[in-house]
ROMI-572940 format. One record per residue: residue in three letters; z, y, x of N, C-alpha, C in turn. Coordinates in steps of 0.1 Angstrom, whole numbers, padded with zeros to 4 digits, always signed. Layout:
REM residues N
ALAZYXZYXZYX;...
REM end
This chain:
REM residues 368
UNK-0180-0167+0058-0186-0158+0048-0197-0165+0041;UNK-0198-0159+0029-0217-0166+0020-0217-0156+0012;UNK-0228-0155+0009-0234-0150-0003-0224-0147-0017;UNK-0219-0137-0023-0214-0135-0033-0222-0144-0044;UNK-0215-0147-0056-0215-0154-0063-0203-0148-0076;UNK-0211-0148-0089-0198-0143-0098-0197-0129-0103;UNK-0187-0127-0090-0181-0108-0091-0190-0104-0082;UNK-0197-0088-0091-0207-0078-0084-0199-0076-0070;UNK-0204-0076-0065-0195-0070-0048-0191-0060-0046;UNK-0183-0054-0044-0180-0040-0041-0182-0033-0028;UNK-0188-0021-0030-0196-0014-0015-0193-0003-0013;UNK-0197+0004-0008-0199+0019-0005-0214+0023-0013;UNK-0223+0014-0016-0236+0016-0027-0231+0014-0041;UNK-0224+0008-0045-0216+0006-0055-0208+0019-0057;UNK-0201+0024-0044-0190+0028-0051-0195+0046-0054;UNK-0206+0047-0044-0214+0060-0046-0219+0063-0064;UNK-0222+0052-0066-0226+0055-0084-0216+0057-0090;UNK-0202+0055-0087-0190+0059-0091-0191+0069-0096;UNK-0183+0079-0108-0178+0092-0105-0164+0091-0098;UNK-0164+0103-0094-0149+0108-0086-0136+0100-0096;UNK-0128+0104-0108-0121+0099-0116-0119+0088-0117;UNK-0134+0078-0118-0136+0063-0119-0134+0056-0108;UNK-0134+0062-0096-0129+0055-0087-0115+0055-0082;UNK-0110+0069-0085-0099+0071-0085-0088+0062-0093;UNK-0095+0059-0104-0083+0052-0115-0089+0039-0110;UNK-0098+0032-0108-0099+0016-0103-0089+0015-0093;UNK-0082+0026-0082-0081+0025-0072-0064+0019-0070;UNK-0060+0030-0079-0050+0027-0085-0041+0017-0094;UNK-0053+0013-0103-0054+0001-0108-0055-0011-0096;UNK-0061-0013-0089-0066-0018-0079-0052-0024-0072;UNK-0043-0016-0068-0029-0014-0062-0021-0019-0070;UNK-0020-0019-0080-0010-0018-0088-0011-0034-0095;UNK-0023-0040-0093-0028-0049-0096-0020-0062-0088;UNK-0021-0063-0072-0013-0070-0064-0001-0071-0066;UNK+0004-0066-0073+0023-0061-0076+0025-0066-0093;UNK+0015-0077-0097+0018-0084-0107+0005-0080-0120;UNK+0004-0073-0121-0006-0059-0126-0019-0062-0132;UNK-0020-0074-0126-0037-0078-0124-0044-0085-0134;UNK-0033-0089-0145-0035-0102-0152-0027-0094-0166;UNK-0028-0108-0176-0019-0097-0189-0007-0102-0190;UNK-0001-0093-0195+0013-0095-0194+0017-0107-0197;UNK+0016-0113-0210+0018-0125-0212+0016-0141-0205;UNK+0005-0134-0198+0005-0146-0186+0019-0144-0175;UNK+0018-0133-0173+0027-0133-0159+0041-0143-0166;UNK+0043-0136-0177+0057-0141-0185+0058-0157-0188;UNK+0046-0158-0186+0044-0175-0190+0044-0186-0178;UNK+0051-0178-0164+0047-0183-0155+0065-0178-0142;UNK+0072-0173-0155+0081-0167-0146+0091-0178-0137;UNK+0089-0191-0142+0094-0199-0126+0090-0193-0116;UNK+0081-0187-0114+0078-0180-0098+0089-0170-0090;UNK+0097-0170-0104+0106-0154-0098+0114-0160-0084;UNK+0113-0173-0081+0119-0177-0072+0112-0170-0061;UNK+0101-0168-0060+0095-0166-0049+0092-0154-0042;UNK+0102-0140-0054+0105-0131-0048+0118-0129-0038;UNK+0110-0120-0031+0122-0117-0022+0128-0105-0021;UNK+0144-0102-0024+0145-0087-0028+0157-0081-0011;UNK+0156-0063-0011+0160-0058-0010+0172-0047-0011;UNK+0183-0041-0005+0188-0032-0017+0173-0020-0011;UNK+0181-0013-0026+0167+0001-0027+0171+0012-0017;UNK+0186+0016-0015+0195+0026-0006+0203+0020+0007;UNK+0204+0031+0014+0211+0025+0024+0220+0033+0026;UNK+0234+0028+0023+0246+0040+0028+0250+0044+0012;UNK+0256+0055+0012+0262+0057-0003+0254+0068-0009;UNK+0247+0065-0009+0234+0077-0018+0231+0092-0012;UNK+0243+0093-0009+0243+0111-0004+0231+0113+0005;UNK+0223+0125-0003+0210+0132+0002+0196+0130-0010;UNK+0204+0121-0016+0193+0114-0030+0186+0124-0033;UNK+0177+0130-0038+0172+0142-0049+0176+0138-0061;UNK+0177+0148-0066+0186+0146-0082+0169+0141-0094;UNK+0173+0137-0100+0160+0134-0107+0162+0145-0118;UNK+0148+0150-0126+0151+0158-0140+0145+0155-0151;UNK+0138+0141-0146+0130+0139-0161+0134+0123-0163;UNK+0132+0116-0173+0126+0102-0173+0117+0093-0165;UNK+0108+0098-0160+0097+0095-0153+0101+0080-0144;UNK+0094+0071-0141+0093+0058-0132+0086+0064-0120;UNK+0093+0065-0105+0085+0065-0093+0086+0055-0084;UNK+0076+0050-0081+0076+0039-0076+0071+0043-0060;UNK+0073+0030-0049+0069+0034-0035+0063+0021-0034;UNK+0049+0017-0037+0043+0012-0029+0042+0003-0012;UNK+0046-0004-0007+0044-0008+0005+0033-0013+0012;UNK+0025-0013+0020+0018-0025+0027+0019-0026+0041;UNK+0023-0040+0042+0039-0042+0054+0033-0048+0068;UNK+0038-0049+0077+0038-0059+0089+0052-0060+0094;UNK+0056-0071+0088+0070-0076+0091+0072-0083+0106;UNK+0059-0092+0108+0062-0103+0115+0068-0099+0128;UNK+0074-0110+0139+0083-0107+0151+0073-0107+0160;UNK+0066-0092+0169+0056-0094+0177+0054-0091+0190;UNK+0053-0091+0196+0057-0087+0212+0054-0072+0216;UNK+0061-0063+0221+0060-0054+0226+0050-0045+0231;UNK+0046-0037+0234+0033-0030+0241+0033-0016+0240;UNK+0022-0012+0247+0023+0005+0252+0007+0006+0241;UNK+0009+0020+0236+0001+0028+0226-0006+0035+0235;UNK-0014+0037+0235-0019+0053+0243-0018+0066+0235;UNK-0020+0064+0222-0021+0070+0209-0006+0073+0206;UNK+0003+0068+0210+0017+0062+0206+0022+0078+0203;UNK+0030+0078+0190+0037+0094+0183+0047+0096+0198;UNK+0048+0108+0200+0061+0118+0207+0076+0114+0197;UNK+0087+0113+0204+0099+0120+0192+0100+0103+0186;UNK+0095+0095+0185+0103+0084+0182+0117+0079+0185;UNK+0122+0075+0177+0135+0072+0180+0138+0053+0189;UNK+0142+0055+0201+0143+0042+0213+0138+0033+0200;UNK+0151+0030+0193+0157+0015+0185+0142+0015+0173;UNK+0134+0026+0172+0123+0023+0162+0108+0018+0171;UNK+0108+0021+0185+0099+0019+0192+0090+0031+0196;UNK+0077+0029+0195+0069+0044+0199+0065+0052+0188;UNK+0064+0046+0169+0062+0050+0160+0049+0044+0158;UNK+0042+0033+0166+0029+0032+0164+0024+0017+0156;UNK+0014+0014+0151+0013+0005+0150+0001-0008+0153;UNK+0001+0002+0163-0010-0006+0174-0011-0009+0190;UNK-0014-0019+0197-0007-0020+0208-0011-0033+0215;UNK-0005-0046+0215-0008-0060+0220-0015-0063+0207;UNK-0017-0077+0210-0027-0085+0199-0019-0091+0189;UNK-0020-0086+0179-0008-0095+0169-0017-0110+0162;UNK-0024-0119+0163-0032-0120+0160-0043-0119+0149;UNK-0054-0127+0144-0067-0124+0136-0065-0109+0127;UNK-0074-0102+0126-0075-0096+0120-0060-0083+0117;UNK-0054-0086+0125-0041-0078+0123-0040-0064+0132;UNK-0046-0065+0146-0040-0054+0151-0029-0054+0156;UNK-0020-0048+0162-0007-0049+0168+0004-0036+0165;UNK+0018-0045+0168+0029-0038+0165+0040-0045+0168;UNK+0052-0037+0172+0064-0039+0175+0076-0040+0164;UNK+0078-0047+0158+0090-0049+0149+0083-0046+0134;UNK+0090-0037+0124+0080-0041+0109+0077-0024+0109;UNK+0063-0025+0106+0060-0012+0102+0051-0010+0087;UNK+0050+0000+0082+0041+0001+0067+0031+0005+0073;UNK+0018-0004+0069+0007+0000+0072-0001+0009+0059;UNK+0008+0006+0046-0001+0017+0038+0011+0022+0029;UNK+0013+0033+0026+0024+0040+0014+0014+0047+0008;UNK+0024+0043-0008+0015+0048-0020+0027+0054-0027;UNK+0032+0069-0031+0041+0068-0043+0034+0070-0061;UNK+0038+0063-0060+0031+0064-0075+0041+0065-0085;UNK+0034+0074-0097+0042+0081-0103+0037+0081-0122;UNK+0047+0076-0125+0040+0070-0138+0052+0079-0149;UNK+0047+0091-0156+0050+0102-0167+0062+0096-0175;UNK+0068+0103-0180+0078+0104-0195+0074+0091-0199;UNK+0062+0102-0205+0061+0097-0222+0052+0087-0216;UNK+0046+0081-0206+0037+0073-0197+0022+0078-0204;UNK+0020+0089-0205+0010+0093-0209-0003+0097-0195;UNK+0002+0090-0187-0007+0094-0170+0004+0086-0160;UNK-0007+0080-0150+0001+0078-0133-0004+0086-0126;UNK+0002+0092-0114-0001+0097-0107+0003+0092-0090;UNK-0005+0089-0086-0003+0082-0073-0006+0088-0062;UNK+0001+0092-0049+0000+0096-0039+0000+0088-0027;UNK-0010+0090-0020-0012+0080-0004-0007+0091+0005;UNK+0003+0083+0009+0011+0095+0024+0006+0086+0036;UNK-0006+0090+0044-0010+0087+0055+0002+0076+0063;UNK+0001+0067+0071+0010+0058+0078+0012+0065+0090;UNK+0003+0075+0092+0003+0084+0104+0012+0096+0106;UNK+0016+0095+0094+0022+0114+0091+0037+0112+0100;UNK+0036+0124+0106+0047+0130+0114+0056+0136+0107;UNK+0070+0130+0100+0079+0135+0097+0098+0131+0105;UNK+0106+0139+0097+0118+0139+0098+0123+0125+0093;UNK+0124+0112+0099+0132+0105+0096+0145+0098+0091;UNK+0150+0102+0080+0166+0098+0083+0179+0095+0090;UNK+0189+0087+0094+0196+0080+0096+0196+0069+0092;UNK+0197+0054+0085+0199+0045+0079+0211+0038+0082;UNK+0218+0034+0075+0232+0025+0076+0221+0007+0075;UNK+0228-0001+0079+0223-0018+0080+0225-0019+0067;UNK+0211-0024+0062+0208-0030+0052+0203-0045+0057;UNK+0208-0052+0068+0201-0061+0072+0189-0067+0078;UNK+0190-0050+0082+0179-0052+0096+0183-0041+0102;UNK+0196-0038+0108+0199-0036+0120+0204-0015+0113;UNK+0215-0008+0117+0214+0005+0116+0199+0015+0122;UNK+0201+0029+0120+0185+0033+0124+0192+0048+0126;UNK+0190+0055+0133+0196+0065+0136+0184+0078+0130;UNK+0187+0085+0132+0174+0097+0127+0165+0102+0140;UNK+0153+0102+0135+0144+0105+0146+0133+0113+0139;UNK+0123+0118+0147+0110+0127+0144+0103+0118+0153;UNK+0096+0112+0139+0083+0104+0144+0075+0097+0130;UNK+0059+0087+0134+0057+0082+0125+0066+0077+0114;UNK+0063+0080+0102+0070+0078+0085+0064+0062+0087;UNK+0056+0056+0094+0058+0041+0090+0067+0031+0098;UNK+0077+0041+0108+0080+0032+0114+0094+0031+0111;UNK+0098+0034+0098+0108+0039+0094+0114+0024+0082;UNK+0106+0015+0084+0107+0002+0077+0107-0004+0085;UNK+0111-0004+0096+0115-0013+0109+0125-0018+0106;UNK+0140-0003+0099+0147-0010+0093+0155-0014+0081;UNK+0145-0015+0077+0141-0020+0060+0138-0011+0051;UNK+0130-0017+0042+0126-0011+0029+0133+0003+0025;UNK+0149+0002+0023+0157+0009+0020+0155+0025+0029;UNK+0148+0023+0044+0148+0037+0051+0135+0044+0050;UNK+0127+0033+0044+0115+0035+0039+0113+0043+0032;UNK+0124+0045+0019+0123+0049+0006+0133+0066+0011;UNK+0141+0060+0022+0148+0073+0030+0136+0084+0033;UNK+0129+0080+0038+0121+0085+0044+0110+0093+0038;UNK+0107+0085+0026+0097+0094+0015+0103+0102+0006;UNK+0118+0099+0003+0123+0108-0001+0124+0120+0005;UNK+0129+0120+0015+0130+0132+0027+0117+0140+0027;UNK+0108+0138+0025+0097+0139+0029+0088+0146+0014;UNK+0091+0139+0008+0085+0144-0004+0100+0152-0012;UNK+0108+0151-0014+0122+0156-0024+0119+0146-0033;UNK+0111+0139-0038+0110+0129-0051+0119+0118-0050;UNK+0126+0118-0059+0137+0107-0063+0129+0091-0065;UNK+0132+0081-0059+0124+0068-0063+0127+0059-0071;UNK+0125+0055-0078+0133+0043-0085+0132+0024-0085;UNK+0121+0025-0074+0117+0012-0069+0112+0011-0059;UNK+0111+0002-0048+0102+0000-0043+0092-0016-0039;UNK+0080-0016-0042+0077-0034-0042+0067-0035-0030;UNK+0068-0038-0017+0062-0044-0002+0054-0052-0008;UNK+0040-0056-0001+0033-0068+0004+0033-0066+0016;UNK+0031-0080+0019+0030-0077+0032+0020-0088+0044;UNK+0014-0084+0052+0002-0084+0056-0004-0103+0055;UNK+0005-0110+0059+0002-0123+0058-0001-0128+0040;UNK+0005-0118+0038+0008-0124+0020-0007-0119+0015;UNK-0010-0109+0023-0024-0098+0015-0035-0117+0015;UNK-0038-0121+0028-0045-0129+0034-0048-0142+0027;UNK-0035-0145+0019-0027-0154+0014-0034-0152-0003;UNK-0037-0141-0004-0036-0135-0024-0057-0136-0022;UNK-0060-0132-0013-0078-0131-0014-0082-0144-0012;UNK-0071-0155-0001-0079-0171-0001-0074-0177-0013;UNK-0067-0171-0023-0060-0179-0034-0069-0176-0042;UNK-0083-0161-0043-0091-0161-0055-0104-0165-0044;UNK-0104-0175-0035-0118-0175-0030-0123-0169-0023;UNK-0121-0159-0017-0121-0147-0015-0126-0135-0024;UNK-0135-0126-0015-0135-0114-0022-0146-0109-0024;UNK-0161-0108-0025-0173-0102-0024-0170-0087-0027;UNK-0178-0082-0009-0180-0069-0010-0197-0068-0003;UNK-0197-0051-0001-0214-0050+0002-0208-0038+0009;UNK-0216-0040+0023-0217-0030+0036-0225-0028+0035;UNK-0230-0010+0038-0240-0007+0044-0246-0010+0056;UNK-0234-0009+0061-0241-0010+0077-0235-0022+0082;UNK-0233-0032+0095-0223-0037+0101-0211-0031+0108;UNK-0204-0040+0107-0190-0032+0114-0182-0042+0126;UNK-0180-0033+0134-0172-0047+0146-0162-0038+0154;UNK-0150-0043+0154-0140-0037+0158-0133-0050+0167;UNK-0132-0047+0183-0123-0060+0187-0106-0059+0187;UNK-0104-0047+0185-0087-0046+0184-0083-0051+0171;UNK-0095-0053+0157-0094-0060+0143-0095-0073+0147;UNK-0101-0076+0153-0111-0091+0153-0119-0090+0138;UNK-0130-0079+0138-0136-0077+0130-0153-0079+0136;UNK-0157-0082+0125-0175-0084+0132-0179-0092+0119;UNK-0184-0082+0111-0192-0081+0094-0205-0076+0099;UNK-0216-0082+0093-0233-0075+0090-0231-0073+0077;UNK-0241-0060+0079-0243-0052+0065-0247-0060+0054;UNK-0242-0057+0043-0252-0064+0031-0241-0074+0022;UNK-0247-0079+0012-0234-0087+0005-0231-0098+0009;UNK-0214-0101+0007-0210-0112+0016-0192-0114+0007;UNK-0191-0126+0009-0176-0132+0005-0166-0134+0020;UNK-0156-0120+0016-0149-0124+0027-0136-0133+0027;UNK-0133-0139+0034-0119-0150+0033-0104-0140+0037;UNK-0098-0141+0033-0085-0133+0038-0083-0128+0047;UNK-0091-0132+0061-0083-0130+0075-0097-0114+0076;UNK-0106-0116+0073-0116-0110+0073-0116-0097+0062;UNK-0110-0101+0050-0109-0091+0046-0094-0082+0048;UNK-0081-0087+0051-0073-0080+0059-0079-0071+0070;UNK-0089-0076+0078-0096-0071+0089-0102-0058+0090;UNK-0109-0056+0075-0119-0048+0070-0106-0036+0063;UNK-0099-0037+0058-0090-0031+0053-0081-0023+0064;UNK-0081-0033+0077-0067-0023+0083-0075-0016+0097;UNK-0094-0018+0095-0101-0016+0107-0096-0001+0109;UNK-0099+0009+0120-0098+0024+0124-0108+0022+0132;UNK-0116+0013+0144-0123+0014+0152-0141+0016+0150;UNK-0139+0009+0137-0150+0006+0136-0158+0019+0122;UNK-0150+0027+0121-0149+0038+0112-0149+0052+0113;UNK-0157+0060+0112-0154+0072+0111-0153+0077+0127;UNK-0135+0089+0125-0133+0090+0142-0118+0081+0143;UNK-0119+0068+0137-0107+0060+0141-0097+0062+0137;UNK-0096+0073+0126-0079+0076+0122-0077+0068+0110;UNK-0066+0066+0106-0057+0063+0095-0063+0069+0083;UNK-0068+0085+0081-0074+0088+0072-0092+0081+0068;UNK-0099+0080+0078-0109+0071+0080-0108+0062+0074;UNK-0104+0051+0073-0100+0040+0067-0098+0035+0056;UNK-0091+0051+0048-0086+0048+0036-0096+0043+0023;UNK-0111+0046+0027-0126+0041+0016-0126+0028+0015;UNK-0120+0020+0031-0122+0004+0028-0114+0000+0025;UNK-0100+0002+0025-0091-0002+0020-0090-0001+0004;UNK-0097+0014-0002-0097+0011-0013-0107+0002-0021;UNK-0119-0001-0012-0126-0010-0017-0122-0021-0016;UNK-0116-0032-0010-0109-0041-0007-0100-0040-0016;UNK-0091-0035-0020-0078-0030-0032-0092-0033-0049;UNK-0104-0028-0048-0112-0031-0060-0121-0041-0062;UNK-0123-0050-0050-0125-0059-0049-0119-0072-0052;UNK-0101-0072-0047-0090-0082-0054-0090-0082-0073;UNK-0091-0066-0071-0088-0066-0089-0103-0070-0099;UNK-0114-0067-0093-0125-0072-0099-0123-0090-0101;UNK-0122-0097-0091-0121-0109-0088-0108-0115-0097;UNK-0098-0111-0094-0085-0110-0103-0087-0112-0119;UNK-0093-0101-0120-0096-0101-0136-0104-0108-0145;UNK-0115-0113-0132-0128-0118-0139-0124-0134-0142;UNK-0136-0138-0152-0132-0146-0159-0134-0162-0149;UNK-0137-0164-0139-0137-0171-0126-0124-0176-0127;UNK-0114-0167-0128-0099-0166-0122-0088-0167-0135;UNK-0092-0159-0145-0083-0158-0160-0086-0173-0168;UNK-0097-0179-0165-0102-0189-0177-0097-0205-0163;UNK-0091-0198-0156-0090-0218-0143-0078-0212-0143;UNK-0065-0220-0150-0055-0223-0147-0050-0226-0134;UNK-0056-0234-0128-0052-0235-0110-0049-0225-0102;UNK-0068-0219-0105-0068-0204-0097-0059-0191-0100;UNK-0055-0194-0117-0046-0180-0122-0032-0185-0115;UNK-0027-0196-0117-0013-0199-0110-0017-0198-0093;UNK-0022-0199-0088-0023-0199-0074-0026-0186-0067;UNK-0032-0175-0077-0032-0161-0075-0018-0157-0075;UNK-0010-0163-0089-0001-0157-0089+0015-0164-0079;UNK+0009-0171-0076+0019-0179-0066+0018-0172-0052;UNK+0009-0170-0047+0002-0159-0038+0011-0145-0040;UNK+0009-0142-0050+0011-0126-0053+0029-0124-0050;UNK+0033-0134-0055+0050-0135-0059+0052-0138-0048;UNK+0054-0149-0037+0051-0150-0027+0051-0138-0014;UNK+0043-0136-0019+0048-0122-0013+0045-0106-0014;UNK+0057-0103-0021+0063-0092-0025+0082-0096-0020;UNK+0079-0080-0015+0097-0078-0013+0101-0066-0024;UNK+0109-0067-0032+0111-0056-0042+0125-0049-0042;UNK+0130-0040-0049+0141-0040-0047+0153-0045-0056;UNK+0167-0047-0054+0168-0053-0067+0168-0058-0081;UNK+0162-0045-0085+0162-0043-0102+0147-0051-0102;UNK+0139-0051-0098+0131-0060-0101+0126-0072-0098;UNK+0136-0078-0093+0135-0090-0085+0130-0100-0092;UNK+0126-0103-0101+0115-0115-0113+0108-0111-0119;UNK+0097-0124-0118+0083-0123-0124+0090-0113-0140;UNK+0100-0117-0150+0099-0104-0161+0104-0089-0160;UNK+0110-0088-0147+0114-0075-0142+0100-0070-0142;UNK+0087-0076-0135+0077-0073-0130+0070-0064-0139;UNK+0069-0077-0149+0062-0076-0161+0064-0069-0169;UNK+0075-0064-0170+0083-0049-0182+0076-0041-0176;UNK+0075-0040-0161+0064-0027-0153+0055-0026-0156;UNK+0049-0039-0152+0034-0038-0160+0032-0035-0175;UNK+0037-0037-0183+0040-0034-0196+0037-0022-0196;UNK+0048-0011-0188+0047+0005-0190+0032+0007-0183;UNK+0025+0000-0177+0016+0010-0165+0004+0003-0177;UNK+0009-0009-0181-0008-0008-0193-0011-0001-0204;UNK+0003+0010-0205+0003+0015-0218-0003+0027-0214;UNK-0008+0034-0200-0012+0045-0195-0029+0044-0200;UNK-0035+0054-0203-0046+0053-0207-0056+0052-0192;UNK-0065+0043-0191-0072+0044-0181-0077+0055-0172;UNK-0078+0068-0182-0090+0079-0177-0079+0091-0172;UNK-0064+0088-0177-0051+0093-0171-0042+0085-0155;UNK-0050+0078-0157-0049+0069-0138-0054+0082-0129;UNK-0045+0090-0117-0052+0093-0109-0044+0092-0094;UNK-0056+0088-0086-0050+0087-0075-0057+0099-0062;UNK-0047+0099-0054-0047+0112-0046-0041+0114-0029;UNK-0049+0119-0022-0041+0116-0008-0033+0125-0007;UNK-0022+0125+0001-0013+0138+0005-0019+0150+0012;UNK-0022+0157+0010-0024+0168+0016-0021+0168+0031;UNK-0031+0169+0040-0024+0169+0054-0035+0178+0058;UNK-0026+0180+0074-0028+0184+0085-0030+0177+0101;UNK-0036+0182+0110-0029+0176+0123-0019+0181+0127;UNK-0014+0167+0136+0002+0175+0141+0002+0181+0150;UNK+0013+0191+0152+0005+0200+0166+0011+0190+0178;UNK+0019+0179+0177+0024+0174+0191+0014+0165+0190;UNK+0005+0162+0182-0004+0150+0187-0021+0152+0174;UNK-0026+0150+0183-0039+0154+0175-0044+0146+0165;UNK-0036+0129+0171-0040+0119+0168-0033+0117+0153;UNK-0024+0119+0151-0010+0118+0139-0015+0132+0130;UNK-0009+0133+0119-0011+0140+0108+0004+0146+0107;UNK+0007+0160+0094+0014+0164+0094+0020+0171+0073;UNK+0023+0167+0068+0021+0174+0054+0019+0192+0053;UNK+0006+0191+0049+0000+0199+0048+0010+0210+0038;UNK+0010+0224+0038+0018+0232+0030+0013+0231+0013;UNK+0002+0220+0010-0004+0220-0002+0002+0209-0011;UNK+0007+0203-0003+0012+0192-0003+0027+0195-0014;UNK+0032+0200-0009+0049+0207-0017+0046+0209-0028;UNK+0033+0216-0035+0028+0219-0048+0026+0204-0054;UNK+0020+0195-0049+0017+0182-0054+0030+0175-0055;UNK+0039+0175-0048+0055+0169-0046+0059+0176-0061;UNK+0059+0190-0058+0066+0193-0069+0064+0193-0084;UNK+0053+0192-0088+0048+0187-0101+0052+0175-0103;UNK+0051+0160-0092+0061+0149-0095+0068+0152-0098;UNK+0080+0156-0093+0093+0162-0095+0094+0167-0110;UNK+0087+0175-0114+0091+0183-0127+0080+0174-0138;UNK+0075+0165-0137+0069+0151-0140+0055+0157-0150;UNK+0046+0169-0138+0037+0177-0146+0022+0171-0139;UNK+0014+0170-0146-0001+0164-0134-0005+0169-0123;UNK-0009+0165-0112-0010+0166-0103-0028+0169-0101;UNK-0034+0165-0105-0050+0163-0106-0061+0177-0105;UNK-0053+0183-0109-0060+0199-0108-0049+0205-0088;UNK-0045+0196-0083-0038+0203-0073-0040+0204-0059;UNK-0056+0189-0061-0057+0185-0051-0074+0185-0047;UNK-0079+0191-0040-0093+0194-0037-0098+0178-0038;
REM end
């Protein structure tokens, strides 16, 4: 760690002078930024030898039946943030009820995966976002579905990581067998039809913050979590990848340890990449812009249809044409679940916010 240098740091003092909207739309921005986003279009285009370095998925699994019918034009996208890697086994205490054997306990914490990771058995999402970008792209609207939420799982057919039978348990452990039951699963879950989905994934996050140097942020307080391998003193500071993955996927060191707790530093972290991304440190040093972006491509798993840096970039294209102050981002509506106090459940407020996606109307007035 050292002393920030450059980009203002981003904090919870910083982010308090925020208004509500303005943080909301950085936040978003912020997300959307990792997924190619970050930079101008014409750079990414200028650079699309990288497309090699995506790695794609199909989007479905099986022959569509169960899809939601779509009714507008609208682009919805699913968001991922992944833990792929092969890791050893372990008992949860916390661990969801109702999981399905072949998915594990639903949890995603357990043995030591190592630095800054936390632990997990096979691949789980550690963060879903559906974001939801209008017609006429006159507004996005983005929704965070807790990694914790207790829903109805699908079935999956093998998309190449194994069949998945249907189960009631955590919605993130539902990318165990791939992307494709991922998108099963939010579908189900929300009725929203998807039309993409683009993964990072946890080593790649680690990989994109040491490619800009890292990241300057500003704690209030200190934070130390040993199940993160986390241990930050308050005040400004540049964190390196493993440290700032750390800060991002901490629960211990936060609040009362849930998934919802979390979600302030994660989005600070998420405005932190994009501050540093944008700034002129990073846009004006050809090294650092190809090396962010070699990072970024690197790793993302997408599905198909956008499997190259210019598939990317046509995206980005639509999401620059959204007016900044029409960016909003939004958590799902929840509840606790009644089988576990620890897990969450979609709240019945939640259906109202689904369904304005759906009929492709704003969401922003729907959500306290």
């Amino acid at each position: 760690m050292e002393h920030s240098h450059g980009t203002k740091p981003i904090g919870p003092r910083r982010r308090r002078r925020l208004a509500a909207k303005y943080r909301r739309r950085r936040t978003v921005v912020a997300t959307l930024a990792i997924l190619v986003i970050a930079v101008p279009v014409t750079v990414v285009a200028a650079v699309d030898n990288l497309s090699s370095n995506i790695s794609s998925a199909p989007l479905r699994a099986g022959t569509g039946s169960g899809v939601p019918e779509k009714l507008t034009d609208e682009t919805n996208v699913l968001i991922l943030g992944s833990d792929t890697r092969d890791l050893d086994s372990g008992e949860d205490e916390d661990s969801a009820e109702g999981a399905s054997p072949a998915e594990g306990d639903g949890s995603a914490e357990g043995t030591d995966a190592g630095p800054g990771y936390g632990s997990a058995e096979g691949a789980r999402s550690d963060a879903m976002i559906l974001a939801h970008v209008a017609a006429d792209t006159s507004r996005i609207d983005a929704v965070q579905i807790p990694r914790d939420t207790i829903t109805d799982v699908p079935a999956c057919d093998d998309t190449g990581h194994g069949a998945s039978s249907a189960f009631h348990g955590m919605i993130n452990s539902a990318l165990n067998a791939g992307p494709a039951c991922s998108v099963s699963a939010v579908e189900e879950l929300t009725g929203v039809r998807l039309d993409h989905f683009i993964e990072v994934d946890f080593d790649g996050f680690a990989t994109i913050v040491d490619a800009l140097d890292g990241i300057p942020v500003d704690l209030d307080e200190p934070l130390h979590d040993d199940k993160a391998q986390l241990d930050l003193p308050a005040g400004e500071q540049v964190l390196d990848g493993t440290d700032a993955l750390a800060l991002a996927r901490t629960r211990h060191a936060v609040g009362d340890g849930s998934d919802i707790s979390r979600m302030d530093n994660q989005q600070m972290v998420m405005e932190a990449i994009i501050d540093r991304a944008k700034s002129t440190r990073t846009l004006t040093r050809p090294d650092r812009l190809y090396g962010f972006l070699d990072a970024v491509t690197s790793s993302l798993r997408v599905d198909e249809d956008l499997d190259s840096v210019s598939a990317l970039a046509s995206l980005a294209s639509t999401v620059s044409s959204v007016p900044e102050d029409e960016i909003n981002f939004e958590i799902m509506p929840w509840a606790p679940a009644p089988e576990n106090p620890n897990r969450v459940v979609s709240a019945p407020e939640a259906e109202d916010v689904f369904t304005a996606i759906i009929d492709d109307e704003p969401i922003a007035d729907l959500v306290d």
